[in-house]
C-alpha positions in Angstrom: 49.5 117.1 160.2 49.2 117.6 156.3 46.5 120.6 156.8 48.8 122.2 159.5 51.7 121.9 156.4 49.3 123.3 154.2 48.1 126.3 156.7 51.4 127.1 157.4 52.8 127.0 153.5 49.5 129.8 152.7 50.5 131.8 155.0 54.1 132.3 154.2 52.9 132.4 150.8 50.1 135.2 152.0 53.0 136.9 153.6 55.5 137.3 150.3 52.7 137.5 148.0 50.0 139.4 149.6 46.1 138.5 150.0 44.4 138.5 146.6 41.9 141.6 145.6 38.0 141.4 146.1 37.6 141.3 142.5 39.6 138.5 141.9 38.2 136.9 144.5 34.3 137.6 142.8 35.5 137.2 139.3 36.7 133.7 140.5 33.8 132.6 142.0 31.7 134.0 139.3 33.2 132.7 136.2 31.4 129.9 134.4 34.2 127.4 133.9 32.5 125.5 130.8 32.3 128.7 129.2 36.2 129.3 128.7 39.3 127.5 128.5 41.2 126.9 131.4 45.0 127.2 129.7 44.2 130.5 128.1 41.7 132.1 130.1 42.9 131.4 133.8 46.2 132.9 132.8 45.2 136.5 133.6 43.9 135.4 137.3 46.9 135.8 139.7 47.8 137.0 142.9 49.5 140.0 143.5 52.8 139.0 142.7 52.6 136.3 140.3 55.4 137.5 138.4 57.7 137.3 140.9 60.1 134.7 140.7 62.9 133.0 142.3 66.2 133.4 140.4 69.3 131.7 140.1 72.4 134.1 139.3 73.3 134.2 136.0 75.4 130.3 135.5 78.6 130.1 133.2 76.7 127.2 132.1 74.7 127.6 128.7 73.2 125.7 126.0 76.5 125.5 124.3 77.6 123.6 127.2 75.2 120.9 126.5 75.8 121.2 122.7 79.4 120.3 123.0 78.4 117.4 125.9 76.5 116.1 122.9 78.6 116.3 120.0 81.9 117.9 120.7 82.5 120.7 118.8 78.9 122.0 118.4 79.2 124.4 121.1 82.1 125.5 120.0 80.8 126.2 116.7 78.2 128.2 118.0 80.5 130.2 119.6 82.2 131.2 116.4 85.5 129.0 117.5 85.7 126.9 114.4 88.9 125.6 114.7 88.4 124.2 118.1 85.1 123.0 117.1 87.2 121.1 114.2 89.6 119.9 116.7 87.2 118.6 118.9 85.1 116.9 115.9 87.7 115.0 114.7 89.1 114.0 118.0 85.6 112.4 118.4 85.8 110.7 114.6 89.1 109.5 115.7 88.2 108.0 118.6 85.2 106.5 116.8 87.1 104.7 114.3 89.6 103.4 116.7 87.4 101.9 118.4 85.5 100.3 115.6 88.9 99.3 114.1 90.3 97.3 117.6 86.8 96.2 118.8 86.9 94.4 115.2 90.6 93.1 115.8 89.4 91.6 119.1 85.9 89.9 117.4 88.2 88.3 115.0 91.0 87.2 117.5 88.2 86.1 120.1 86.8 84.2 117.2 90.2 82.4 116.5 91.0 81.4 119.5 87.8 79.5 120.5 88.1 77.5 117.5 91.7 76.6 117.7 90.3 75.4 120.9 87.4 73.7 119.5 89.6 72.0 117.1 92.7 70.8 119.5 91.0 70.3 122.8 89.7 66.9 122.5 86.9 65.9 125.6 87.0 62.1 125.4 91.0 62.6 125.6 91.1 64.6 128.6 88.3 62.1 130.0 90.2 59.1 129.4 93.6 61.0 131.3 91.9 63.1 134.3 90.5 61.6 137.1 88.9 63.9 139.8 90.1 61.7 142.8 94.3 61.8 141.8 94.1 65.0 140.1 93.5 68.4 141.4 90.1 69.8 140.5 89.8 73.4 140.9 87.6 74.2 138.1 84.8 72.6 136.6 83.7 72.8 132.4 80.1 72.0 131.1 79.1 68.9 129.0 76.2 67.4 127.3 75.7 63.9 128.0 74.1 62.6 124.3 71.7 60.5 124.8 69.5 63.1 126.6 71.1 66.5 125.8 71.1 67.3 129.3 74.4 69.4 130.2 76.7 68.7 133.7 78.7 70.3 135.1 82.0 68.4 135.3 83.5 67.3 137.7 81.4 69.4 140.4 78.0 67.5 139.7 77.1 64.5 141.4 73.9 63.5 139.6 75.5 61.5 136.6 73.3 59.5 134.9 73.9 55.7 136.4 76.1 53.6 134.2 77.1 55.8 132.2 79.4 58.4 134.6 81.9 60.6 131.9 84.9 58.3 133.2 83.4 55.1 132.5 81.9 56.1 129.1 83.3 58.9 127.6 82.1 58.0 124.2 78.6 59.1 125.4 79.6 63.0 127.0 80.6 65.9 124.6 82.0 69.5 125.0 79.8 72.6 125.8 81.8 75.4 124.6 80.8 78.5 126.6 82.3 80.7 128.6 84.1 78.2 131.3 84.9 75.8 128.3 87.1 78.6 126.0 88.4 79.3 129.5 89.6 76.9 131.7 90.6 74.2 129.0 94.0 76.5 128.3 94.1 78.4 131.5 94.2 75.7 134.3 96.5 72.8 134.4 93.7 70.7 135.6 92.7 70.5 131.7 96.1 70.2 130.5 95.8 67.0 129.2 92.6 67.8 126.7 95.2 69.2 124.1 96.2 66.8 121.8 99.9 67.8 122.1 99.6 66.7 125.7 102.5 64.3 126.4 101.3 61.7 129.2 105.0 60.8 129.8 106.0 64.3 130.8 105.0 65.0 134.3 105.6 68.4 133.9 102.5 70.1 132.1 102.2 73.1 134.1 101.1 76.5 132.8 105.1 77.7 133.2 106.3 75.0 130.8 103.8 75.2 127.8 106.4 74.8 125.6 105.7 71.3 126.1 102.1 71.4 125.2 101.9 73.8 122.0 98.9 73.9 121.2 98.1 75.1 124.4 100.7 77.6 124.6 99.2 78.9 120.7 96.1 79.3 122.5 97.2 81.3 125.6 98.8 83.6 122.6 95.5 84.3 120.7 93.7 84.5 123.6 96.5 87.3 124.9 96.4 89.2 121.6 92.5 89.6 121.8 92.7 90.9 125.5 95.1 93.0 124.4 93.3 94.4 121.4 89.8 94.9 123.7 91.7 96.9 126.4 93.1 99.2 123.2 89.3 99.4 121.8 88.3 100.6 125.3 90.8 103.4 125.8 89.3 104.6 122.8 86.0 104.3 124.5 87.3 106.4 127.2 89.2 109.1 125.3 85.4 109.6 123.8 84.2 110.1 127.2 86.6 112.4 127.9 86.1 114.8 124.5 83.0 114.6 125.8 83.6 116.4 128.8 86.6 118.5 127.7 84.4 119.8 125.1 81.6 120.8 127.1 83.6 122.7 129.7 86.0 124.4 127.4 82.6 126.3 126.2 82.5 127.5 129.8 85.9 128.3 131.0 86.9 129.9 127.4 84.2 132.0 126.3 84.0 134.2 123.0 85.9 137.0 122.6 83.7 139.3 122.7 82.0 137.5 125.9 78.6 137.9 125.1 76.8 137.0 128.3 75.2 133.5 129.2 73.4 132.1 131.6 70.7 130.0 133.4 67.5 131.3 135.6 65.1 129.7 137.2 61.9 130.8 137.9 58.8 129.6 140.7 55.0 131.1 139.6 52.4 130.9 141.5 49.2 129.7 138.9 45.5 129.3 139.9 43.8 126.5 137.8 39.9 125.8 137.6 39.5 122.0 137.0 36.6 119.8 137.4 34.8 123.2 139.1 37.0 123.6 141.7 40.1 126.0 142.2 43.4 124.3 142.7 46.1 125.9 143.7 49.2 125.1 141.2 53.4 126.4 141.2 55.1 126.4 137.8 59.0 125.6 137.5 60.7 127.1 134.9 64.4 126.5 133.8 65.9 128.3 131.0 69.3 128.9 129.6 
């Protein structure tokens, strides 16, 4: 199947190109291939019409294109637009610095709120309260049982070490604070009762009535100010993107005045190569803009 491929591919290509010249033909056989280099020399033996090439009509897409796609503005500047090419510069800086400004707000909020948690979210407290088979248990949080290090997951693990379960000692467990611990511990009610303003007596501790547990209504605050301040940080992000692209194609759709043309061609060469004493048969791409 491959060599009827290959027979029919020469002869189309015999067919647009024409057969190749009796000289060629002896000047290919009779050249000594260790005597001459095969980049330089094996350039001047071609078919008939090696030049000719497949071309692309002229694209409204140039390098300037890809300039501006790169660093907004540059095209522009190349074009001789300098005041776009300042207006789409210092959109970009901008952008930059408004993200680097509310990405920083959020690294410090995030950073406040996990140890407001750490420092009024007590384990042993919430241990001694919750119990898996009268409360609801939704969720579960990871701790390290101290003795070994090991880390459960609580209350979804069932491989406690014997005698020493979190509810009958929970002198002997501590907090991991990851993910699921900043988490959960003031988002579900389930862990209402870790917060040392948790009042036992009040049977309403719900999420909707957190004035009755500050400290965990503080920490649904900071926690809502740093979302807040990473969903700013990543509309910057994607006003960037889109100087990006608004850049690039404003090269295309508004050229210089004096339109000085642009374009992109591509080209397919036919190339005969001698290597390792034999002929082989090669095609050059070309792209240029």
């Amino acid at each position: 199947m491959q060599k009827r491929i290959a027979l029919v591919l020469w002869m189309l290509f015999i067919g647009v190109s024409g057969t190749p010249g009796a000289d060629f033909i002896t000047q290919l056989q009779s050249e000594n291939p260790l005597s001459r280099s095969p980049v330089i020399q094996w350039t001047k033996y071609s078919l008939q019409n090696q030049e000719d090439s497949l071309v692309v009509p002229d694209s409204p897409i140039d390098g300037n294109f890809f300039k501006s796609a790169l660093i907004p503005g540059w095209g522009q500047y190349s074009q001789g637009k300098t005041i776009r090419s300042g207006v789409f510069l210092g959109i970009e800086v901008a952008a930059i610095t408004g993200y680097v400004v509310y990405d920083n707000k959020y690294e410090m909020k995030k950073d406040e709120f996990q140890t407001h948690a750490e420092n009024n979210w007590d384990l042993q407290e919430w241990l001694n309260y919750y119990n898996p088979e009268e409360h609801p248990s939704t969720h579960s949080i990871h701790i390290r049982y101290k003795p070994s290090g090991k880390v459960y997951s609580y209350p979804s693990d069932e491989n406690f070490p014997a005698g020493d379960h979190p509810e009958v000692h929970p002198d002997q467990w501590e907090m991991v604070w990851d993910h699921e611990g900043y988490e959960n511990s003031y988002k579900y009610d389930q862990f209402a009762a870790g917060w040392i303003t948790f009042d036992p007596s009040n049977p309403d501790n719900t999420e909707t009535s957190d004035h009755l547990n500050p400290e965990r209504a503080k920490n649904k605050d900071l926690r809502d100010t740093a979302n807040d301040f990473a969903d700013t940080s990543m509309l910057f992000v994607s006003g960037l993107i889109f100087n990006h692209l608004a850049s690039a194609f404003e090269t295309v759709f508004f050229k210089p005045a004096d339109g000085a043309k642009t374009g992109m061609q591509m080209q397919m060469r036919y190339q005969p190569k001698r290597i390792a004493n034999q002929t082989v048969n090669t095609v050059n791409f070309e792209l240029r803009w």
